[in-house]
py3Dmol code that shows the C-alpha trace and the ligand (Angstrom):
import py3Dmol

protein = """\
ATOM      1  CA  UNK A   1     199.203 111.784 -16.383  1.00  0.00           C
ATOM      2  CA  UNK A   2     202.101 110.056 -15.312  1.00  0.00           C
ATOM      3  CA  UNK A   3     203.821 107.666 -18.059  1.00  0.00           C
ATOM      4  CA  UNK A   4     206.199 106.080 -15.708  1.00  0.00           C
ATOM      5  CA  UNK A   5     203.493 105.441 -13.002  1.00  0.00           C
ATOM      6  CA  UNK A   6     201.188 104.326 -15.508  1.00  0.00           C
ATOM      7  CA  UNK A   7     203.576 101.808 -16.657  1.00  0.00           C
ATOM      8  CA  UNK A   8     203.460  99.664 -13.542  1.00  0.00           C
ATOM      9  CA  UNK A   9     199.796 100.344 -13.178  1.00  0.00           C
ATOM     10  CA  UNK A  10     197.268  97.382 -14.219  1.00  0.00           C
ATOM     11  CA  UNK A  11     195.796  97.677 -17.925  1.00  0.00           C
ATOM     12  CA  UNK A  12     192.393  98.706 -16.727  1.00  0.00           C
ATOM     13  CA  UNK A  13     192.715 102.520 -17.367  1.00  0.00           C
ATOM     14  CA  UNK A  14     191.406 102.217 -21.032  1.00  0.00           C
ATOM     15  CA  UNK A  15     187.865 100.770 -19.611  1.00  0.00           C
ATOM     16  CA  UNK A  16     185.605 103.085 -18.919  1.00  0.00           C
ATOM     17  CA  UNK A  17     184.349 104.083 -15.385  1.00  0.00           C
ATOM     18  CA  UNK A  18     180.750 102.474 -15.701  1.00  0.00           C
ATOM     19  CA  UNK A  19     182.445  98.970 -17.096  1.00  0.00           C
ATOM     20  CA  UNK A  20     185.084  99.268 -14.740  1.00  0.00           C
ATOM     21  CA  UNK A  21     183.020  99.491 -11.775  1.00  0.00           C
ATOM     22  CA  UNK A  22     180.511  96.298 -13.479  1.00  0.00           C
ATOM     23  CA  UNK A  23     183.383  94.793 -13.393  1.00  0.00           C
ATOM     24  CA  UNK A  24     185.203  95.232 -10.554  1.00  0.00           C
ATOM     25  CA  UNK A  25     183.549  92.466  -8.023  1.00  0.00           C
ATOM     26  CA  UNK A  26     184.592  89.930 -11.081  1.00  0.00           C
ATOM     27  CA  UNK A  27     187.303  87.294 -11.785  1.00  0.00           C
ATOM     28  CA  UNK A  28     188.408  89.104 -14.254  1.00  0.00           C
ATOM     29  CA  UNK A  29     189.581  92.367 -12.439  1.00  0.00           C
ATOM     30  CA  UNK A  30     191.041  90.199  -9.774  1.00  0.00           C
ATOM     31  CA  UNK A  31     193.131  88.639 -12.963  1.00  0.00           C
ATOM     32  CA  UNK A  32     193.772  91.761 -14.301  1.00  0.00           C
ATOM     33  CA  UNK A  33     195.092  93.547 -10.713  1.00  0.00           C
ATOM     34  CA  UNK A  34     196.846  90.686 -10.038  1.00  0.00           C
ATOM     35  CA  UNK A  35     195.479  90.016  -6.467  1.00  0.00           C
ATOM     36  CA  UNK A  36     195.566  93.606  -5.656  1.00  0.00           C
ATOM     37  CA  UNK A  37     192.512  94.566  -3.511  1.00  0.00           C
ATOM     38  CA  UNK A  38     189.273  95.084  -4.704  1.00  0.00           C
ATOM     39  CA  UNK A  39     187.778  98.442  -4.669  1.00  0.00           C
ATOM     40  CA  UNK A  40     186.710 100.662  -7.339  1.00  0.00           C
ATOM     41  CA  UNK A  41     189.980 103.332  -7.125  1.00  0.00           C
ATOM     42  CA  UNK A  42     192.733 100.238  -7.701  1.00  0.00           C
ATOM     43  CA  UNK A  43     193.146 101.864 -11.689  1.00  0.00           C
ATOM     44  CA  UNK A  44     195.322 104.689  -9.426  1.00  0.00           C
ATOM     45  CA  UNK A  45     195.560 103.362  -6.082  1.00  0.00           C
ATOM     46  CA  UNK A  46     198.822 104.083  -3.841  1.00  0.00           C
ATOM     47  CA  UNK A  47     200.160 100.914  -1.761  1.00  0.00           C
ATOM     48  CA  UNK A  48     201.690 100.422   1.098  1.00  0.00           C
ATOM     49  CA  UNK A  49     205.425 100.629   0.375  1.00  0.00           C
ATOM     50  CA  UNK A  50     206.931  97.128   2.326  1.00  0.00           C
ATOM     51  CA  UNK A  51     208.647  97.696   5.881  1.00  0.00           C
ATOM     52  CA  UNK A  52     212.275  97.128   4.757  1.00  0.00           C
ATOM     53  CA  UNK A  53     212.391  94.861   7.881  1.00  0.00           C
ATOM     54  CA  UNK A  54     210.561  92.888   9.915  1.00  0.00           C
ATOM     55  CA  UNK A  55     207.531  94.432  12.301  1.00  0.00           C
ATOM     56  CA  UNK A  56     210.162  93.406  15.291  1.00  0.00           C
ATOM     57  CA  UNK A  57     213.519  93.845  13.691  1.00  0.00           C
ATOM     58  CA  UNK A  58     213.922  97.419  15.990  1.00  0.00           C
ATOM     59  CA  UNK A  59     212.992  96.317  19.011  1.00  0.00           C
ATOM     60  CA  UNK A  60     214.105  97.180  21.189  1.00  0.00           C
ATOM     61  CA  UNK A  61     214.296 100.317  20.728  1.00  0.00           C
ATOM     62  CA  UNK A  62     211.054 100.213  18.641  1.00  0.00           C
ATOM     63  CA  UNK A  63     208.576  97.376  19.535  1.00  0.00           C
ATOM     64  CA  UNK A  64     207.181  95.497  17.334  1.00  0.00           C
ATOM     65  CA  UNK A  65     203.912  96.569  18.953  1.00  0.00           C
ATOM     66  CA  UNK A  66     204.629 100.221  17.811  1.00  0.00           C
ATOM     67  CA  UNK A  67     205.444  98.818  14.550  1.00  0.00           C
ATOM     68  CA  UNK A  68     202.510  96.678  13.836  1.00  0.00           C
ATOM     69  CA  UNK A  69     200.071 100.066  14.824  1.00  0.00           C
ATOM     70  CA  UNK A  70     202.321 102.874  12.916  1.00  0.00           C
ATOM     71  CA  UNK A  71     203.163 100.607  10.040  1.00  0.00           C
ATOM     72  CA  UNK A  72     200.034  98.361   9.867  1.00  0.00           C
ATOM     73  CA  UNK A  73     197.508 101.531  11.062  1.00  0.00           C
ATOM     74  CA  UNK A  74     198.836 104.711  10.572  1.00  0.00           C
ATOM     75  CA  UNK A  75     200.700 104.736   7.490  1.00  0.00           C
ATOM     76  CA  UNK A  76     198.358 102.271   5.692  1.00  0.00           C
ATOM     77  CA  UNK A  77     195.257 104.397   7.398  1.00  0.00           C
ATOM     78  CA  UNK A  78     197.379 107.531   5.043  1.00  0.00           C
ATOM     79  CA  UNK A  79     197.688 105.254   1.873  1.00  0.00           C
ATOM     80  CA  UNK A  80     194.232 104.140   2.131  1.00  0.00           C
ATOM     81  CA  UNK A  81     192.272 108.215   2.775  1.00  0.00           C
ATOM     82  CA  UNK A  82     194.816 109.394  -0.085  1.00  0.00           C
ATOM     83  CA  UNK A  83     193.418 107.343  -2.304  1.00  0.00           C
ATOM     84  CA  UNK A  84     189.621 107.962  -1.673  1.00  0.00           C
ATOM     85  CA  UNK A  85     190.504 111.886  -1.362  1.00  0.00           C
ATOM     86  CA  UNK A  86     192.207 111.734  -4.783  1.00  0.00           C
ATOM     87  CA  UNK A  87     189.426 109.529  -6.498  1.00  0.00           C
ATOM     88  CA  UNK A  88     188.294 111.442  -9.622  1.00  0.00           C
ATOM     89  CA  UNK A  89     190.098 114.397  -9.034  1.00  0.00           C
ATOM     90  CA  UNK A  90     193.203 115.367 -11.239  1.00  0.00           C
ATOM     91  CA  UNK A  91     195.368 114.172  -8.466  1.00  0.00           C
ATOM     92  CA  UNK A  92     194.542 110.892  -9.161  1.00  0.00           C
ATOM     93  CA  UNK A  93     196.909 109.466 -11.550  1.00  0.00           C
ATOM     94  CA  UNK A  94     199.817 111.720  -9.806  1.00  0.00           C
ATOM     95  CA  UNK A  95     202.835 110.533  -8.217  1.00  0.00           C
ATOM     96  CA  UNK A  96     203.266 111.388  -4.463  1.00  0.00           C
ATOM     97  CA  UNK A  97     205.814 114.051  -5.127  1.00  0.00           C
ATOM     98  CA  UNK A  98     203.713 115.824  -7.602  1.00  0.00           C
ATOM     99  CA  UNK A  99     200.379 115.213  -5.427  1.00  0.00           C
ATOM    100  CA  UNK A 100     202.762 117.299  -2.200  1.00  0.00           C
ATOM    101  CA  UNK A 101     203.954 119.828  -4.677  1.00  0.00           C
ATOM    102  CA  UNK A 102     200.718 120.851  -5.787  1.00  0.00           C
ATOM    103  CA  UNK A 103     198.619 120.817  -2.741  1.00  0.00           C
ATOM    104  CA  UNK A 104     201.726 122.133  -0.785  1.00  0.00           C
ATOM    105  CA  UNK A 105     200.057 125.689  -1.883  1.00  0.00           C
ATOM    106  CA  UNK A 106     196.467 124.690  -2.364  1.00  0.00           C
ATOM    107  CA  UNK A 107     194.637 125.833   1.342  1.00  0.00           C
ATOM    108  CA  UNK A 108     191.437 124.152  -0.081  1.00  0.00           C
ATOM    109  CA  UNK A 109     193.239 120.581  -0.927  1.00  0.00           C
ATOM    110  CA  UNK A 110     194.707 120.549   2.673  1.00  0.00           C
ATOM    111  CA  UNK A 111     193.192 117.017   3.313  1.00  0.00           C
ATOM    112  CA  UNK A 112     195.326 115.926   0.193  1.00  0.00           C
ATOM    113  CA  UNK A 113     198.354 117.086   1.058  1.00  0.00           C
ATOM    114  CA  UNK A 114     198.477 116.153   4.798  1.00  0.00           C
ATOM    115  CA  UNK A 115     197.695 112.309   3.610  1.00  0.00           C
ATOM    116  CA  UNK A 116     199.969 112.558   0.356  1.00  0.00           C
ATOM    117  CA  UNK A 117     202.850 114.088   3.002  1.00  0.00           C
ATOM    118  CA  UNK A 118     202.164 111.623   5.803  1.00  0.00           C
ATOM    119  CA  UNK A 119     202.579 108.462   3.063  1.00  0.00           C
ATOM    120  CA  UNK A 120     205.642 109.803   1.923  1.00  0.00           C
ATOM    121  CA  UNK A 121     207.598 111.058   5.349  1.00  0.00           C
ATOM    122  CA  UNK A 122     206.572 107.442   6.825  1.00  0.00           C
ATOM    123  CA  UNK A 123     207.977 105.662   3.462  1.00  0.00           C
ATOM    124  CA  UNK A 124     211.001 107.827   4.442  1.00  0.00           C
ATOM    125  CA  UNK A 125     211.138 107.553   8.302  1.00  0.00           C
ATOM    126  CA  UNK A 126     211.432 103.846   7.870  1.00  0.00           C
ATOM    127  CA  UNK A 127     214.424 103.969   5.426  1.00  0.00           C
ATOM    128  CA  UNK A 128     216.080 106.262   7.895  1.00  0.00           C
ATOM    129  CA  UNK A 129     216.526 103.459  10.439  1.00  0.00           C
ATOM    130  CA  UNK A 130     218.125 100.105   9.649  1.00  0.00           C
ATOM    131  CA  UNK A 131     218.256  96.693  12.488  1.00  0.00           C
ATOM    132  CA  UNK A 132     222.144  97.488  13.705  1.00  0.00           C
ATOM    133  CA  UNK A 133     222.141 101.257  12.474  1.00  0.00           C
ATOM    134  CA  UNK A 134     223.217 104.303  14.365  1.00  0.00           C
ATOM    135  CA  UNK A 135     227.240 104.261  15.372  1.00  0.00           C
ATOM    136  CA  UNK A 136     229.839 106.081  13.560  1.00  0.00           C
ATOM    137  CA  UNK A 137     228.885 107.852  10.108  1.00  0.00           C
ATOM    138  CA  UNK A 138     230.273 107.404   6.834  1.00  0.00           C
ATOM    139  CA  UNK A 139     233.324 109.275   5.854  1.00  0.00           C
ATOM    140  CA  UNK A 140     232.283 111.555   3.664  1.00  0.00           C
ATOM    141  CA  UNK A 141     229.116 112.510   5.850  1.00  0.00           C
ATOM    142  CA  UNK A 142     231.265 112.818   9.340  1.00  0.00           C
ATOM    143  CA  UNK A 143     233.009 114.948   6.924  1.00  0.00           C
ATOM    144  CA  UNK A 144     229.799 117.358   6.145  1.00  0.00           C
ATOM    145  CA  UNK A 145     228.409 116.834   9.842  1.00  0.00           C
ATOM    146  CA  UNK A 146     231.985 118.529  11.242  1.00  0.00           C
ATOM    147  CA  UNK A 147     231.896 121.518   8.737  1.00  0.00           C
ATOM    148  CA  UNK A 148     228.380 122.725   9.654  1.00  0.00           C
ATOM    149  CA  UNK A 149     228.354 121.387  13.450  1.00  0.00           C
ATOM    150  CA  UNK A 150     231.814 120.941  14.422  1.00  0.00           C
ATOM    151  CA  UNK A 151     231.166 116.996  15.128  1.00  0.00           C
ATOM    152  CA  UNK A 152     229.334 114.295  14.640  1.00  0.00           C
ATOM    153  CA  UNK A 153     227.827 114.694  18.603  1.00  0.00           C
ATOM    154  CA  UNK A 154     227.390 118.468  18.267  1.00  0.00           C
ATOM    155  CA  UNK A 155     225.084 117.271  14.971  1.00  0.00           C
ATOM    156  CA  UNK A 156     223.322 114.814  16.841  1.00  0.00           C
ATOM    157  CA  UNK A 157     222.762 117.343  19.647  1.00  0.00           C
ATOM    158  CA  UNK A 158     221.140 119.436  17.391  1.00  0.00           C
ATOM    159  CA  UNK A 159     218.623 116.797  15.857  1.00  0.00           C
ATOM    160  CA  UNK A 160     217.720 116.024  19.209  1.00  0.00           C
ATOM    161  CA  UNK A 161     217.201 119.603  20.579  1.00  0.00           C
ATOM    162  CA  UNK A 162     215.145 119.891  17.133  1.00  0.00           C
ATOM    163  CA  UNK A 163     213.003 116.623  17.718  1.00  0.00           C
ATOM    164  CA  UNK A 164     212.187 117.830  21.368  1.00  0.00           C
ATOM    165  CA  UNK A 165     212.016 121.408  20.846  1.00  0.00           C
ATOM    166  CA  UNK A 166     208.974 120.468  17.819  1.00  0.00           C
ATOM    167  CA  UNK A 167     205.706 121.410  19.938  1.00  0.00           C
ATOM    168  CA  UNK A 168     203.009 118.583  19.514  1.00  0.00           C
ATOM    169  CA  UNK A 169     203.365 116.458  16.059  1.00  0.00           C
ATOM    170  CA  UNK A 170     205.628 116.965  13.792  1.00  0.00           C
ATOM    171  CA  UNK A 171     208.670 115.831  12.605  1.00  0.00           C
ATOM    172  CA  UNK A 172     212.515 116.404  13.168  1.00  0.00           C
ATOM    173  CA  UNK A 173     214.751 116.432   9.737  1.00  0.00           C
ATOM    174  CA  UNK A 174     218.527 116.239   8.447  1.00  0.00           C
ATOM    175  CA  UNK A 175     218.976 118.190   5.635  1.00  0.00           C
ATOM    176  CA  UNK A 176     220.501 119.681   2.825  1.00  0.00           C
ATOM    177  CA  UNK A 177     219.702 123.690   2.055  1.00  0.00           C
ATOM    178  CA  UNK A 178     222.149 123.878  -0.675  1.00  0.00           C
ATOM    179  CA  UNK A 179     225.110 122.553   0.122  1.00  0.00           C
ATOM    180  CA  UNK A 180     225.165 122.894   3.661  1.00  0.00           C
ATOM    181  CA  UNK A 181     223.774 120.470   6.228  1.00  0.00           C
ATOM    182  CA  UNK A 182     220.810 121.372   8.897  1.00  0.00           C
ATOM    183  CA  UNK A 183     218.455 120.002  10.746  1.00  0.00           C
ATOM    184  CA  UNK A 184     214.973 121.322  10.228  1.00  0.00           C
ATOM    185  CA  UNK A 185     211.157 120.865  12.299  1.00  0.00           C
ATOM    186  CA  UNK A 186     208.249 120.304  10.216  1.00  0.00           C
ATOM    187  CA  UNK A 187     204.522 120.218  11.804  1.00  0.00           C
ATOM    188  CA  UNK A 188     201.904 117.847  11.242  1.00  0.00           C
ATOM    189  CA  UNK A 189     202.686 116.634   7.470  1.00  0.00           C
ATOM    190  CA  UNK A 190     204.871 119.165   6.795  1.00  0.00           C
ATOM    191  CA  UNK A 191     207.990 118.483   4.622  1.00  0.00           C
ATOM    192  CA  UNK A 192     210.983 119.941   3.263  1.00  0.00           C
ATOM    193  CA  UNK A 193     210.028 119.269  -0.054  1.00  0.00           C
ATOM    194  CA  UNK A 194     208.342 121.727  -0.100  1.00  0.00           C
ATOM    195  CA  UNK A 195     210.996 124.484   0.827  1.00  0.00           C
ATOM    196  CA  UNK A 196     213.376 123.158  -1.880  1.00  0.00           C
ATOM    197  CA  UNK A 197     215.431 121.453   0.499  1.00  0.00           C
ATOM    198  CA  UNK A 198     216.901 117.830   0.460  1.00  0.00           C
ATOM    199  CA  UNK A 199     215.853 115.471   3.060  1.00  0.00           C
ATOM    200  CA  UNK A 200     218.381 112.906   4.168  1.00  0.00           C
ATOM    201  CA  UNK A 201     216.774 111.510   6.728  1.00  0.00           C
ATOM    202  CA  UNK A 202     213.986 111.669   9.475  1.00  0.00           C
ATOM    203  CA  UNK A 203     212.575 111.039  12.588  1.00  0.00           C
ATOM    204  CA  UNK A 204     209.267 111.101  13.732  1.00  0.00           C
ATOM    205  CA  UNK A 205     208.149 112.864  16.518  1.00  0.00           C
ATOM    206  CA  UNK A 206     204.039 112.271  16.612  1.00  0.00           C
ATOM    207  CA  UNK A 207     203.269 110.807  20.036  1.00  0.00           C
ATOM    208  CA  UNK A 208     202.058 107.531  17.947  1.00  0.00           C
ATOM    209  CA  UNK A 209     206.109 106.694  17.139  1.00  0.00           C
ATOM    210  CA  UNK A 210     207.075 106.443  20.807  1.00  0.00           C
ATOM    211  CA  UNK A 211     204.547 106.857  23.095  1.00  0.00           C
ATOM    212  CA  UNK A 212     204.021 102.735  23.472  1.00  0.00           C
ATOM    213  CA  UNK A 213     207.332 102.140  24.007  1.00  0.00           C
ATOM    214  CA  UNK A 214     208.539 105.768  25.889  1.00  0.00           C
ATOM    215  CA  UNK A 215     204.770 107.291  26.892  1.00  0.00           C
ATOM    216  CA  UNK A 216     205.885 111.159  27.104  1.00  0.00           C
ATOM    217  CA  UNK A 217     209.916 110.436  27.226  1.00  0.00           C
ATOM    218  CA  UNK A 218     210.553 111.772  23.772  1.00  0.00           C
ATOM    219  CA  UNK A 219     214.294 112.723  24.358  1.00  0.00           C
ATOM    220  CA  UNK A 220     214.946 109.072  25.069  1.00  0.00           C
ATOM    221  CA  UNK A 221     213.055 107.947  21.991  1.00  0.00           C
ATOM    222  CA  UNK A 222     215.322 110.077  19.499  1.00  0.00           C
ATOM    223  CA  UNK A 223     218.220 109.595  21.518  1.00  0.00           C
ATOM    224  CA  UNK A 224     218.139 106.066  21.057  1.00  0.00           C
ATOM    225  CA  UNK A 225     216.897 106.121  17.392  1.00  0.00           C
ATOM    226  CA  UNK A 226     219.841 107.914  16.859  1.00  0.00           C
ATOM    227  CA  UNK A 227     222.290 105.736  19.070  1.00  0.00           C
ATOM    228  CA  UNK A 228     221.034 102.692  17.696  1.00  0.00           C
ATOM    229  CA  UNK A 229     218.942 102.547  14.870  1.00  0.00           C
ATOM    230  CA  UNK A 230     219.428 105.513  12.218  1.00  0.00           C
ATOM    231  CA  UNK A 231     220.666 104.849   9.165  1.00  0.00           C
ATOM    232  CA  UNK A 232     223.744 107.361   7.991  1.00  0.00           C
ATOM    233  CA  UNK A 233     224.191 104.959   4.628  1.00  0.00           C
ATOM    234  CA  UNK A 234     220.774 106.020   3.514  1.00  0.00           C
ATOM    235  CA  UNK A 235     221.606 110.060   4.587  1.00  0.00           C
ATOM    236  CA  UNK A 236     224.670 109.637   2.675  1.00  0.00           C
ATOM    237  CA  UNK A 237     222.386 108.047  -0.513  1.00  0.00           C
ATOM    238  CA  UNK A 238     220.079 111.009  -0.007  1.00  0.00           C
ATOM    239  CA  UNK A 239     222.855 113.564  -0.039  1.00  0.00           C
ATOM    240  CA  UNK A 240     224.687 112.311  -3.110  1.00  0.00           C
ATOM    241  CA  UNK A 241     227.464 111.319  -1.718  1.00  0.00           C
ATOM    242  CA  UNK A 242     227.420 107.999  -2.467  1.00  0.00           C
TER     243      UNK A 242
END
"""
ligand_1 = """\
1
MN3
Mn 203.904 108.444 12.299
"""
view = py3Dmol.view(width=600, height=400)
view.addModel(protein, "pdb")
view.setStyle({"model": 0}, {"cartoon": {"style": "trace"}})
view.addModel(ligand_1, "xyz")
view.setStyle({"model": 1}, {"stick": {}})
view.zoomTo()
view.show()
C-alpha cells in the first residue's frame, strides 16, 4: 500500500467490496469521489494526468487533431485498461513507478506493464514539449550536450538518427546513464526506468504521434519537435540541474 497515494485517494477504501459496489451507482459515492467517474475500480483508479496545454497549442507542428486522438484516445485508452488489468490484484493500490518496476521482470504481467509504461512515457512525452519550445538549451545542459556530443547539433543529430533508426513503435530518449548524457531507443512500452537510467526527456515515435500530421515522414516529425517544440527547461529539471 501506498500512504502517499492513499492520501489523495477518496475515503472509500475502508468499505468493503460488496458495500462498495451497492453503493457505487448512489449519491453518495458520487459525493464521496467528488465527481470522479463512476465505476466500481475509482477506490484505486489512475487519471488522466491534464495536457499542460491546450489540444491545439502545438500546432503546427502537432495538430490539434493528433492531439485530441493521442491525448483524448490513446493515453486515456492506457489509463483506462491499467486500471481494469490492475483491479484486485496487488498492483492495485501501486503507484505507476512501482506498478513498471515490478512487472518490468514479470513475463506473465506483460499486459500490466505495457499499459502502466505507456501512461507514464505519454505523461512524460507531453512535458517534454512546451508551445514556443525547442531553440537554444540552457546553460548548464549545452554544457552536458557538448561534453558527450561535441554540440548541441551533433546531440540533436543523434536523437534524430535514434528516433528514425527505432524499427516500428517505440520511443526515442535523452538520458542520463550516470553522469553522462545519451540518447537511448526503447520498443513498444519500453522505458529506461527500467535500466536504472534517468530520463530527461522523450519523443514518441509510434506511427499514432505523427502519422496525421507527417503519414510515414518520421524524420520531419522529430526534426521539428526538436526545432520547435521540445522542452530543454524540463531536461534540465529531469537532470538536476536546475
Ligand atoms: Mn503515443
Amino acid at each position: 500500500m501506498n500512504k502517499t497515494r492513499d492520501k489523495q485517494k477518496p475515503d472509500v477504501t475502508n468499505l468493503d467490496r460488496r458495500s462498495f459496489l451497492a453503493l457505487s451507482a448512489g449519491a453518495f459515492i458520487s459525493m464521496a469521489i467528488g465527481g470522479l467517474p463512476k465505476t466500481a475500480a475509482a477506490a484505486t483508479d489512475h487519471l488522466l494526468p491534464p495536457l499542460p496545454y491546450g489540444d491545439g497549442a502545438l500546432s503546427p507542428v502537432i495538430s490539434a487533431n493528433t492531439m485530441s486522438f493521442h491525448y483524448g484516445k490513446h493515453h486515456q485508452g492506457y489509463v483506462n485498461n491499467l486500471n481494469k488489468l490492475v483491479a484486485r490484484t496487488p498492483y492495485a493500490d501501486m503507484t505507476l513507478e512501482k506498478i513498471i518496476a515490478g512487472t518490468a521482470v514479470q513475463p506473465e504481467n506483460t499486459a500490466i506493464f505495457n499499459n502502466a509504461a505507456q501512461v507514464w512515457n505519454h505523461t512524460f512525452y507531453w512535458k517534454s514539449m512546451k508551445p514556443g519550445g525547442g531553440g537554444e538549451p540552457p546553460a548548464a545542459l549545452k554544457k552536458k550536450m557538448q561534453d558527450a556530443f561535441g554540440s548541441v547539433a551533433a546531440c540533436k543529430k543523434q536523437l534524430i538518427t535514434t528516433a528514425t533508426s527505432q524499427f516500428a513503435s517505440g520511443w526515442a530518449w535523452l538520458v542520463l546513464d550516470g553522469e553522462t548524457l545519451k540518447t537511448v531507443k526503447t520498443a513498444n512500452a519500453g522505458t529506461p526506468l527500467t535500466s536504472g537510467m534517468t530520463p530527461l526527456l522523450t519523443i514518441d515515435v509510434w506511427e499514432h504521434a505523427y502519422y496525421l500530421d507527417y503519414q510515414n515522414r518520421r524524420a520531419d516529425y522529430v526534426t521539428a519537435v526538436l526545432d520547435k517544440l521540445i522542452n530543454w527547461e524540463f531536461a534540465l529539471q529531469n537532470a538536476g540541474l536546475q
